[in-house]
KEFIMI-987609 format. One record per residue (C-alpha): residue number from 0; residue in three letters; chain; x, z, y. Coordinates in steps of 0.001 Angstrom, whole numbers, plus 500000, padded with zeros to 6 digits. Each point is the difference from the previous one (the first is absolute). Layout:
nr->NUM&rest->ALA&kette->A&c1->X&c3->Z&c2->Y .
...
This chain:
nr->0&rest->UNK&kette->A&c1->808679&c3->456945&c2->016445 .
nr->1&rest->UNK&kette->A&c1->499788&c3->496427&c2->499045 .
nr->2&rest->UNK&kette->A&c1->503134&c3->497431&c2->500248 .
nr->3&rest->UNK&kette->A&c1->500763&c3->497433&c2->502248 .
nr->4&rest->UNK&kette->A&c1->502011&c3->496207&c2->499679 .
nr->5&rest->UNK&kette->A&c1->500530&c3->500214&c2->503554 .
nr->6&rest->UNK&kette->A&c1->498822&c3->496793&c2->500567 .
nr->7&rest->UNK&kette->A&c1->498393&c3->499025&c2->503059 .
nr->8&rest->UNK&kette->A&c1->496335&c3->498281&c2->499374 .
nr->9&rest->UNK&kette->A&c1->497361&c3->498242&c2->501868 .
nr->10&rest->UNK&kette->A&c1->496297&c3->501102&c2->500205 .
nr->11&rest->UNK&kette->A&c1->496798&c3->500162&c2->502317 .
nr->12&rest->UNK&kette->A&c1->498473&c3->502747&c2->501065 .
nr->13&rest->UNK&kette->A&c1->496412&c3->500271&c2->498184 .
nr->14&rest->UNK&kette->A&c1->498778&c3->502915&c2->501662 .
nr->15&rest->UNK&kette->A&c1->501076&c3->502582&c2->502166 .
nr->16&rest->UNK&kette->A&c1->498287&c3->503436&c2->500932 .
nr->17&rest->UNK&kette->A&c1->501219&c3->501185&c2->503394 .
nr->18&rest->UNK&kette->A&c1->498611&c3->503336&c2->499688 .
nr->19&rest->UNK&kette->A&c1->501461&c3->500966&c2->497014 .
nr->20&rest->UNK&kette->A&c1->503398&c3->498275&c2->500944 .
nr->21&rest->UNK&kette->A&c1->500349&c3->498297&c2->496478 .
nr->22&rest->UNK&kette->A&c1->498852&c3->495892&c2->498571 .
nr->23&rest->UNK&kette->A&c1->500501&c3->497744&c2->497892 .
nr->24&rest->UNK&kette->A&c1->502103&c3->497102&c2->499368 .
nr->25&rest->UNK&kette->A&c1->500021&c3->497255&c2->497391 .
nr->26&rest->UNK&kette->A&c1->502829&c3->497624&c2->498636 .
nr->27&rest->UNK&kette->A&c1->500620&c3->497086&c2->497741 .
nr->28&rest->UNK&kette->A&c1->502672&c3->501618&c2->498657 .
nr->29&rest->UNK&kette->A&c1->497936&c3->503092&c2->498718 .
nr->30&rest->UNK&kette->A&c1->496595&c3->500016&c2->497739 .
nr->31&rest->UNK&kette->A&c1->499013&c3->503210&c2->501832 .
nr->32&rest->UNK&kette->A&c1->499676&c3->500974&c2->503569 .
nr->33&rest->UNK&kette->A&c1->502312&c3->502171&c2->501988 .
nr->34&rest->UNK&kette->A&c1->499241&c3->503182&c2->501512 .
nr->35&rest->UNK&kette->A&c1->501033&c3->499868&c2->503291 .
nr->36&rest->UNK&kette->A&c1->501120&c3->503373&c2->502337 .
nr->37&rest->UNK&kette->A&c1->500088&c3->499680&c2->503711 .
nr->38&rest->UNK&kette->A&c1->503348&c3->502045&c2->499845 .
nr->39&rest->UNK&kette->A&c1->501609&c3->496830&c2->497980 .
nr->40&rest->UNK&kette->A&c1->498919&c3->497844&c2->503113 .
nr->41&rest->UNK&kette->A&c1->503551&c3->498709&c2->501701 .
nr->42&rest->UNK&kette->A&c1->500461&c3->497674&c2->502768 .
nr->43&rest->UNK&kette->A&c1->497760&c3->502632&c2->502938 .
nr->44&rest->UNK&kette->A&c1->501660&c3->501784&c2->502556 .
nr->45&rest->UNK&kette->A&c1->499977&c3->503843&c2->501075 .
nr->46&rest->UNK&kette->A&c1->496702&c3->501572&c2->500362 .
nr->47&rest->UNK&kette->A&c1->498330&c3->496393&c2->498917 .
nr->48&rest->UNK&kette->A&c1->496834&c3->500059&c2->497951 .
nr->49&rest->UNK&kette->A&c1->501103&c3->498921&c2->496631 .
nr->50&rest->UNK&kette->A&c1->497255&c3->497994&c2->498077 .
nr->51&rest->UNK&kette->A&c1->499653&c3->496426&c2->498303 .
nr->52&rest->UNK&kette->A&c1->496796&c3->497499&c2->500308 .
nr->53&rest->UNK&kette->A&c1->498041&c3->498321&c2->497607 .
nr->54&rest->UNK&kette->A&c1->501926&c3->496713&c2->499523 .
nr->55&rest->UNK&kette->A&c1->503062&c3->501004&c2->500896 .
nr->56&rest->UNK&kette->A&c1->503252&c3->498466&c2->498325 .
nr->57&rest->UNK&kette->A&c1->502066&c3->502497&c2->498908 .
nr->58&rest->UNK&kette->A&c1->503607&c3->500704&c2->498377 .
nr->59&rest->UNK&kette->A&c1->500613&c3->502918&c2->497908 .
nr->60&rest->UNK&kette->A&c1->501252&c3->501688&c2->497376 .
nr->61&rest->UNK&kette->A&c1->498326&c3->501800&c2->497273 .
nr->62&rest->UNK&kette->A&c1->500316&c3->502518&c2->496803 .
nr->63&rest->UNK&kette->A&c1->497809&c3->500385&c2->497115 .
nr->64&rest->UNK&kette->A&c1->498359&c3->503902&c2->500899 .
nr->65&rest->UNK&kette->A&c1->496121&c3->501083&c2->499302 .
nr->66&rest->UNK&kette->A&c1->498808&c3->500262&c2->503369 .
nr->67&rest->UNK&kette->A&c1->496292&c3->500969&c2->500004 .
nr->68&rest->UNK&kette->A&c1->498974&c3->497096&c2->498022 .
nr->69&rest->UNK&kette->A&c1->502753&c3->497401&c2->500585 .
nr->70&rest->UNK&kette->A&c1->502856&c3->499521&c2->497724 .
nr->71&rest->UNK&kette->A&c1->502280&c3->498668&c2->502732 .
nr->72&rest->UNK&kette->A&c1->501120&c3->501977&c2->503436 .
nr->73&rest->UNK&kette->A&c1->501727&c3->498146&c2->502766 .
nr->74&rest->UNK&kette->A&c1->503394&c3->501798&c2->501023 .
nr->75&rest->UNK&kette->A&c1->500631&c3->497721&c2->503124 .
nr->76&rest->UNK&kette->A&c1->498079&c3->497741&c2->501925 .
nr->77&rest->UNK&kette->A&c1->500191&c3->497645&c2->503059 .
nr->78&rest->UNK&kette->A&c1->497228&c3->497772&c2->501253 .
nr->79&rest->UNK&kette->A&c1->501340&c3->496129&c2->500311 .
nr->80&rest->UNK&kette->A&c1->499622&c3->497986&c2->503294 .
């Protein structure tokens, strides 16, 4: 498992695949993109679809993990506004 700062970062949502329940999110203050797991989503209530949307403004925080083919994973996110 990767390692985290804890710090809490800003992105937008560059694609999201509802079907599969997993996107992607980029980030000024990261190269790559993030990995993004519908399970990390935060900010929905009981029985609520969880999902993001292209363009979305995001906060999250992320590790440095191989996921697939991304070298960042998401561990916590919530959609902003």
């Amino acid at each position: 498992m990767g390692t985290s700062d804890g710090r809490v970062h800003r992105g937008r949502v560059r694609s999201w695949l509802v079907d599969d329940g997993w996107g992607v999110v980029e980030s000024a203050d990261f190269a790559d993109p993030i990995w993004v797991h519908y399970s990390m989503l935060e900010g929905f209530g009981p029985g609520e679809f969880r999902q993001l949307h292209v363009g979305d403004e995001v906060e999250l925080t992320v590790e440095h993990a191989e996921q697939d083919e991304f070298r960042l994973r998401a561990l916590w996110v919530r959609a902003m506004g």
